[in-house]
PLY file of the C-alpha trace (Angstrom):
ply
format ascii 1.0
element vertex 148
property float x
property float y
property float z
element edge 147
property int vertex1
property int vertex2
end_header
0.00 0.00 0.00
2.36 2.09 1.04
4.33 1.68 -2.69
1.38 2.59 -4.82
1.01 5.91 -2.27
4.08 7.17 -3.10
3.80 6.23 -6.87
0.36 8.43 -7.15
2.55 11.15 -5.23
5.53 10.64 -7.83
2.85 10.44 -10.78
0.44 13.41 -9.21
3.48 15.80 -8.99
4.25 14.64 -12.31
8.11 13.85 -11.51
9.64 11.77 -13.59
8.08 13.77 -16.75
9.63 17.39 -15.32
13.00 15.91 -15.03
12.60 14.37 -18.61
11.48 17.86 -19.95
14.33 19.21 -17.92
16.79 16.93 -19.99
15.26 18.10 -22.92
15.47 21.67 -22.29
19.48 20.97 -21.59
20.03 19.02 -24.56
18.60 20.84 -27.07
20.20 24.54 -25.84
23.29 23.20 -24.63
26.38 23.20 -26.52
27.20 19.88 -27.97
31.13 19.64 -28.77
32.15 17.49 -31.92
28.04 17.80 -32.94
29.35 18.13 -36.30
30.73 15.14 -38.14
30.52 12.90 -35.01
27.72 10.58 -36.81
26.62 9.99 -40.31
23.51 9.10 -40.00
21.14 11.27 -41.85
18.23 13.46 -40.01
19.60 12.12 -36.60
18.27 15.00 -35.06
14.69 14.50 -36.43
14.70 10.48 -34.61
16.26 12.25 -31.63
13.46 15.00 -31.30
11.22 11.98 -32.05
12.39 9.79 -29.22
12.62 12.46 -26.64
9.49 14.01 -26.98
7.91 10.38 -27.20
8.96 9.13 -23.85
8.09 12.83 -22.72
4.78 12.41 -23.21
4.20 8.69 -22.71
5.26 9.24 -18.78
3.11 12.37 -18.74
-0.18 10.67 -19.98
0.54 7.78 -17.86
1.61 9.78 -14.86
-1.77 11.64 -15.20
-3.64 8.09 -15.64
-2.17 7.07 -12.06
-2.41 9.97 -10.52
-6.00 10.95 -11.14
-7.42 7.26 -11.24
-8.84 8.54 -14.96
-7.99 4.75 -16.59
-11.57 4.28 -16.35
-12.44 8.00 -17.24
-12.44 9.69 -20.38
-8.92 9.91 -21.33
-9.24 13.13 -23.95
-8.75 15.84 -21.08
-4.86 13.94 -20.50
-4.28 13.57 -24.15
-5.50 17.32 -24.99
-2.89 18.30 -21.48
-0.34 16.14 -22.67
-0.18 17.09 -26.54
-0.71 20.93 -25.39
2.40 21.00 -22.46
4.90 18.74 -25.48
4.60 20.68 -27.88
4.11 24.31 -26.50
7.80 22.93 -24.98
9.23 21.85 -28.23
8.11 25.30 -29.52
9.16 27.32 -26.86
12.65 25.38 -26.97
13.37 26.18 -30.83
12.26 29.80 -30.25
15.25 30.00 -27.63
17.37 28.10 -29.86
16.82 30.83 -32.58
17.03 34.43 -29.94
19.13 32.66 -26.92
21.51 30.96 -28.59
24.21 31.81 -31.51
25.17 28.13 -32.10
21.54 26.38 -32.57
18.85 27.66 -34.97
15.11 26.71 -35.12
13.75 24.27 -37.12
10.02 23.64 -38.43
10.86 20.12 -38.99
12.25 19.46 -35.61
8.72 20.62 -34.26
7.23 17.88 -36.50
9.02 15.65 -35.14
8.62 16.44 -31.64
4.56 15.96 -32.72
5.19 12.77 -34.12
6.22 11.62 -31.17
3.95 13.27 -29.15
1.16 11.42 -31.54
2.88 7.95 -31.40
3.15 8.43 -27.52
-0.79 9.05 -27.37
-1.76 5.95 -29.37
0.54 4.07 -27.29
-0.93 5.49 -23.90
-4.44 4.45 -25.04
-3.31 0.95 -26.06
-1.92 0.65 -22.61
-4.73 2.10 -21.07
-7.44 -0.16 -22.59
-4.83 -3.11 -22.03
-4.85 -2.40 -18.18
-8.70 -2.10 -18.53
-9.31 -5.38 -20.31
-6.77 -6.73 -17.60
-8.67 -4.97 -14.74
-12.43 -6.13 -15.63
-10.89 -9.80 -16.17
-10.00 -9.99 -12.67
-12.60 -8.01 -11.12
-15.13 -10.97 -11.32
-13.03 -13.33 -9.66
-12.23 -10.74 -6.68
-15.84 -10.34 -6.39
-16.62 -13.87 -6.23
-14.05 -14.33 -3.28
-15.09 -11.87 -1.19
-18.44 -13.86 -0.99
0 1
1 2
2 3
3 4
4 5
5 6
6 7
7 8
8 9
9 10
10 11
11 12
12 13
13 14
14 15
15 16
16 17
17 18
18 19
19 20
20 21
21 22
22 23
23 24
24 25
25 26
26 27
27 28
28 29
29 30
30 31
31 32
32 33
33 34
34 35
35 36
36 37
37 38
38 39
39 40
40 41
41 42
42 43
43 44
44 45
45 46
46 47
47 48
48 49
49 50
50 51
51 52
52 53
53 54
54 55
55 56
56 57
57 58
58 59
59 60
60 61
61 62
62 63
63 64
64 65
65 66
66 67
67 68
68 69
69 70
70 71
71 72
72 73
73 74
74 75
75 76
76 77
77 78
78 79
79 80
80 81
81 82
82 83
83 84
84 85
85 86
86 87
87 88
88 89
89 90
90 91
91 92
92 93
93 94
94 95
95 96
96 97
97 98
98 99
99 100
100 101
101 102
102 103
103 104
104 105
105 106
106 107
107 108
108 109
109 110
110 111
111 112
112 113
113 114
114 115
115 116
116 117
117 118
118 119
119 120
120 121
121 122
122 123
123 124
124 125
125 126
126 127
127 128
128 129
129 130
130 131
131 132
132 133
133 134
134 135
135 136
136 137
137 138
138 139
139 140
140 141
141 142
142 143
143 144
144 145
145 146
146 147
């Protein structure tokens, strides 16, 4: 009992997520030595945008799930939050690249990519969602019946 308290707390304060944006924020203004030439792999930065902002918002939705019991609910109000909060983020982060910083520039496709990801994270939090659902109503029957 005393796990799943503080994993609503972690989830309700939304944790984990703030010190993933936080990451993000310090990768994408910091200065990166030996960016340049260090891979050849072409739009690297597009999958890495993708990637980030996925796992951003995945723990987000699911954070919100836990913390305000809304598996059962209607799930729009944390996918509207979630999509919102990303990608207000991932805009606010290539503005500052462009007026805060004279060695990163802003990028229109790196905000498509963050949304990808934001998107793919959203279908995957529902699929998990109505997974734990399907998983919950199977066992409630069998509870029930044992506390006869």
């Amino acid at each position: 009992m005393q796990k799943q308290r503080i994993l609503r707390t972690i989830s309700r304060l939304h944790l984990l997520s703030t010190v993933g944006l936080t990451a993000i924020f310090v990768l994408s203004l910091g200065k990166i030595s030996g960016q340049e030439g260090s891979f050849n792999i072409p739009h690297l930065d597009k999958i890495a945008h993708f990637i980030m902002y996925f796992f951003y918002a995945l723990v987000f939705a699911l954070e919100d799930f836990v913390s305000k019991h809304s598996k059962r609910g209607k799930p729009a109000q944390t996918y509207l939050k979630t999509a919102t909060l990303a990608l207000l983020a991932g805009i606010l982060i290539e503005w500052l690249q462009a007026h805060c910083t004279d060695y990163r520039s802003a990028e229109f496709w790196d905000v498509l990519a963050d949304a990808a990801g934001v998107v793919t994270a959203l279908i995957t939090a529902e699929i998990i969602r109505r997974a734990y659902l399907k998983r919950d109503r199977s066992s409630r029957p069998s509870a029930h019946r044992a506390s006869r």
